[in-house]
PAZAPA-4460 file (N, C-alpha, C; in steps of 0.05 Angstrom, whole numbers, plus 32768, in hexadecimal, padded with zeros to 4 digits):
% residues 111
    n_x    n_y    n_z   ca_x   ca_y   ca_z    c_x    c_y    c_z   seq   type   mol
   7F93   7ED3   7D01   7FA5   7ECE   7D17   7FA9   7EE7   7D28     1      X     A
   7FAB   7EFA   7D18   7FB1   7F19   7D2B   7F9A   7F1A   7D35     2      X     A
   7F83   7F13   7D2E   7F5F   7F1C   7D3F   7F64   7F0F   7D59     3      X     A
   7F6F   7EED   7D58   7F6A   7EE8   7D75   7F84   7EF4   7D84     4      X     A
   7F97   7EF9   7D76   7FAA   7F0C   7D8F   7FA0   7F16   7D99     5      X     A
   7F94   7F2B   7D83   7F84   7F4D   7D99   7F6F   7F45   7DAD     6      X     A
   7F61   7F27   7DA3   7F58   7F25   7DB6   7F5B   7F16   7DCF     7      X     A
   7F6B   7F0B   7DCA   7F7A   7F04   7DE1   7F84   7F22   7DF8     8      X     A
   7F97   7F2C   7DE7   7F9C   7F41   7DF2   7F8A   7F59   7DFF     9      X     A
   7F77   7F5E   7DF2   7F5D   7F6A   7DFF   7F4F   7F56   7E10    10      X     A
   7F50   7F42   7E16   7F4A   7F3B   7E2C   7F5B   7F39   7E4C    11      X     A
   7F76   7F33   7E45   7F8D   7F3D   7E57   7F85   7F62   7E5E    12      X     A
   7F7E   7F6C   7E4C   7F7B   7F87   7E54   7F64   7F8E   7E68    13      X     A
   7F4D   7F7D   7E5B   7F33   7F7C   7E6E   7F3B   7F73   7E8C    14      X     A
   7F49   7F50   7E8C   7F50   7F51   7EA1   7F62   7F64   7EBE    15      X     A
   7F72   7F6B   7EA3   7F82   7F83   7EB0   7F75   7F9A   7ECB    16      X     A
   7F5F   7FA9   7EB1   7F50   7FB5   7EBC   7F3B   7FAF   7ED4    17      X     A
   7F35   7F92   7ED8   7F25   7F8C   7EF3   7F3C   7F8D   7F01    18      X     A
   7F51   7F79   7EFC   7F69   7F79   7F18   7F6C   7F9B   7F27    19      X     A
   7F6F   7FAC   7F0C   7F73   7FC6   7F19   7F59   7FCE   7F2F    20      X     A
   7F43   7FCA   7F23   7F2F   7FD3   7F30   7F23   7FC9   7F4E    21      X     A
   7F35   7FAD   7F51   7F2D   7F9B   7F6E   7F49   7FAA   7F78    22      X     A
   7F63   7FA7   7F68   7F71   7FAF   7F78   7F70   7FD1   7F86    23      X     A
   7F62   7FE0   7F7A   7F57   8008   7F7B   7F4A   7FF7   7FA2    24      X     A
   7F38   7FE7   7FA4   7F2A   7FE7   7FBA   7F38   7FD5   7FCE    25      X     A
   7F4A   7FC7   7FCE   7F5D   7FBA   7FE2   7F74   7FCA   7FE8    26      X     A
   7F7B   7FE1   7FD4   7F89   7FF1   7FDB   7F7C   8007   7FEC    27      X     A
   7F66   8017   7FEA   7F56   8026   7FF8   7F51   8010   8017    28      X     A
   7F5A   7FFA   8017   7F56   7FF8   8030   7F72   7FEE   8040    29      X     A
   7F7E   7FEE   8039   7FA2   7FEC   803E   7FA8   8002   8043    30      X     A
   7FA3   801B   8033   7FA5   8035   803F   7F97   803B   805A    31      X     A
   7F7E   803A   805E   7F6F   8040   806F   7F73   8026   808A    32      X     A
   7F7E   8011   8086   7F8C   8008   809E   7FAA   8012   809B    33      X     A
   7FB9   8017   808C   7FD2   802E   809B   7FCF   8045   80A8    34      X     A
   7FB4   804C   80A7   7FAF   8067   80AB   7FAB   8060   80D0    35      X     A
   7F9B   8043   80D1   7F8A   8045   80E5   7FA8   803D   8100    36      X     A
   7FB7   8023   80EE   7FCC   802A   80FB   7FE3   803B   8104    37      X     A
   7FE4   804F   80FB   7FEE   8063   80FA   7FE4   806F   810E    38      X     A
   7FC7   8074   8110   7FBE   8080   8123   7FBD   8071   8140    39      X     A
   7FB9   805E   8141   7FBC   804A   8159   7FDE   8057   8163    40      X     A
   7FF0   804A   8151   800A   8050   815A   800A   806C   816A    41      X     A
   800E   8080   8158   800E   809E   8161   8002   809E   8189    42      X     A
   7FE1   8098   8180   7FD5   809D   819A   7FEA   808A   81AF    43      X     A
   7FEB   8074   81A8   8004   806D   81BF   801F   8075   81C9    44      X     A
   8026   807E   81B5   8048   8088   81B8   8041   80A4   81CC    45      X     A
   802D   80B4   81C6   8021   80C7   81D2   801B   80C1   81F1    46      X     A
   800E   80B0   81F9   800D   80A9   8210   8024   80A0   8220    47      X     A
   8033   8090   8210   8043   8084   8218   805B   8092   8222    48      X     A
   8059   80AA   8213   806C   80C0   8217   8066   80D0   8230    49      X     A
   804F   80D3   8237   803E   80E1   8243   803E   80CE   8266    50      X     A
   8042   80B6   8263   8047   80A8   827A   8062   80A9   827F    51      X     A
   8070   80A4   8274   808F   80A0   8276   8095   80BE   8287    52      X     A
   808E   80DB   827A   8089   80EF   828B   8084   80F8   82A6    53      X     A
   806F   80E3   82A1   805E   80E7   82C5   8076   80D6   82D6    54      X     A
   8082   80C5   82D0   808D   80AF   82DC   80AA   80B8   82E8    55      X     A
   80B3   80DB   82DF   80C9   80E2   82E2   80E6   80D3   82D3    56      X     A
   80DB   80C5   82B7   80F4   80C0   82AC   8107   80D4   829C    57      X     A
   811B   80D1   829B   8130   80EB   828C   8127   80EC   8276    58      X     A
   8122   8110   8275   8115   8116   8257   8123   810E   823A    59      X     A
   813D   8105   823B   814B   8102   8222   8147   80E1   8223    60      X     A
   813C   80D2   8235   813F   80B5   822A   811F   80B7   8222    61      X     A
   810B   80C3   822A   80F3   80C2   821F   80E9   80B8   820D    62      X     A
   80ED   80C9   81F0   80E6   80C0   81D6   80EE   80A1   81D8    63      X     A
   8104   8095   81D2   8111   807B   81D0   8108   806D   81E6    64      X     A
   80FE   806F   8204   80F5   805B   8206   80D1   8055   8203    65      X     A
   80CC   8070   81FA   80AF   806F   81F2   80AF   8068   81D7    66      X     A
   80B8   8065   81C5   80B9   8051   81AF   80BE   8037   81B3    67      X     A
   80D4   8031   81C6   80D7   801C   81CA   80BA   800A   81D4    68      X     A
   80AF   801B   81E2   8096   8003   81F7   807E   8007   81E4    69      X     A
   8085   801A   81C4   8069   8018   81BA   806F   8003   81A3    70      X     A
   808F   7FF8   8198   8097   7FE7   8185   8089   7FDA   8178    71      X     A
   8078   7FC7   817F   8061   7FBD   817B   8058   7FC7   8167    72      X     A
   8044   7FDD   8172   8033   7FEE   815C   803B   7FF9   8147    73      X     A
   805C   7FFF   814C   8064   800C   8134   8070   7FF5   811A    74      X     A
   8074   7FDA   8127   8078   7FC7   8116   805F   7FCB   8104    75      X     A
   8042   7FC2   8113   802E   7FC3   8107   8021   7FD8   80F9    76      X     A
   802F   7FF1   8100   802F   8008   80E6   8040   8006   80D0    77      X     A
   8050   7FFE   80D9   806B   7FFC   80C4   805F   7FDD   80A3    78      X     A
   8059   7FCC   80B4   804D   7FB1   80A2   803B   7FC2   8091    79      X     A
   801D   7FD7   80A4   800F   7FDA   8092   8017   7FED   8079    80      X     A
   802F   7FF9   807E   8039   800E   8070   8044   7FF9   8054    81      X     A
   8050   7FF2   805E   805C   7FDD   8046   8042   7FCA   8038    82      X     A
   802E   7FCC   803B   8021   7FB6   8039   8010   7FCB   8026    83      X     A
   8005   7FE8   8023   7FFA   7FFA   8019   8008   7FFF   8007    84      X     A
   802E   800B   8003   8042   8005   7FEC   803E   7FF0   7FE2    85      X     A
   803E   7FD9   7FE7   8041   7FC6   7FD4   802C   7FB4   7FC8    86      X     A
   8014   7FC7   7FCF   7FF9   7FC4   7FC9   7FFA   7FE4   7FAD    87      X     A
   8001   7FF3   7FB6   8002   8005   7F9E   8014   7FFB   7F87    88      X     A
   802E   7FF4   7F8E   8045   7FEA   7F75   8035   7FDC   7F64    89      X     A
   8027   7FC1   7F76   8022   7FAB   7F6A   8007   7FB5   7F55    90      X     A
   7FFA   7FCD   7F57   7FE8   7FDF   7F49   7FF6   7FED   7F2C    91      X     A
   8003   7FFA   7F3E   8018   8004   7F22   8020   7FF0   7F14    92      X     A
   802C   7FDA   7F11   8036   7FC3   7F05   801E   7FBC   7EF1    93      X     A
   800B   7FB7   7EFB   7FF1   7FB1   7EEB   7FEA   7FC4   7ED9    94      X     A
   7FE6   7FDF   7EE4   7FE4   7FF9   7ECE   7FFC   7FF1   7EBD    95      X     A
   800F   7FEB   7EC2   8027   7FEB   7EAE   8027   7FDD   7E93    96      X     A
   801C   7FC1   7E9E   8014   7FAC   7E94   7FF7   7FAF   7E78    97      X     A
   7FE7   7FBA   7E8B   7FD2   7FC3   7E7C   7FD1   7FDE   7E62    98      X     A
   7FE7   7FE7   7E65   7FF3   8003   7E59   7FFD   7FFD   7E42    99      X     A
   8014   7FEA   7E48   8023   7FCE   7E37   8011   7FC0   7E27   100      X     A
   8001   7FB4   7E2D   7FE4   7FAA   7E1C   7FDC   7FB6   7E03   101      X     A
   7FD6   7FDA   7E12   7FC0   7FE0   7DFD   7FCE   7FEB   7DEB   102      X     A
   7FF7   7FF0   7DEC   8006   7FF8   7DD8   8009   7FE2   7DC9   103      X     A
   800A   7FCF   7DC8   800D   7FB2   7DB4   7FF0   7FB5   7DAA   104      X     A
   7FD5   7FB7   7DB7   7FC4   7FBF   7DA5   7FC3   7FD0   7D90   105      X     A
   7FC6   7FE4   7D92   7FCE   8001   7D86   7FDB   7FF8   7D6C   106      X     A
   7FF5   7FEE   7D79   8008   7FE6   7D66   8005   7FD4   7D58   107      X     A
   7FFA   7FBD   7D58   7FE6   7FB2   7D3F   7FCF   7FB2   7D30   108      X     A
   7FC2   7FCB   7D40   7F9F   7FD8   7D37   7FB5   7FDF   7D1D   109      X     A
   7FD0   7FEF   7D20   7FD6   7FFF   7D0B   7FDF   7FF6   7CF8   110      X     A
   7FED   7FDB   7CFC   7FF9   7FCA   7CE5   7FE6   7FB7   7CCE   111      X     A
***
């Protein structure tokens, strides 16, 4: 009865280990669209700052209304930001899980 635990359990672990490994490459790309958003945003707030300038608006309302007209983009930085966190957590959770595994292994290899 303990053989098919462990093997049960070493198979949860196996599984474990692919989730981590699809999740390693959906995360490399959740990063690299925060990044890209990020960069979109920036280059606009930049311009946008940069027009508002030319346009003779008062230098202290600047920043705020050049955030304001880039909102958009920064929503869409902001989603991908959260979306890269909770693409890593949901990673950690699984390492956790899988960590958890191989100590109940351990712990009955020894008993």
């Amino acid at each position: 009865m303990i053989a098919i635990e462990l093997t049960s359990i070493a198979l949860e672990i196996h599984a474990g280990a692919q989730r981590l490994s699809k999740g390693a490459d959906a995360l490399f790309m959740f990063a690299k669209a925060h990044a890209e958003a990020e960069k979109i945003y920036r280059a606009a707030l930049g311009k946008e700052i940069m027009r508002l300038k030319s346009e003779g608006l008062q230098a202290t309302l600047i920043p705020d209304v050049a955030r304001g007209n880039t909102s958009e983009l920064k929503f869409a930085r902001d989603i991908a930001d959260f979306k890269y966190s909770s693409a890593r957590d949901s990673l950690k959770a699984i390492a956790c899980q899988v960590n958890a595994l191989q100590t109940i292994i351990r712990y009955q290899s020894e008993v």
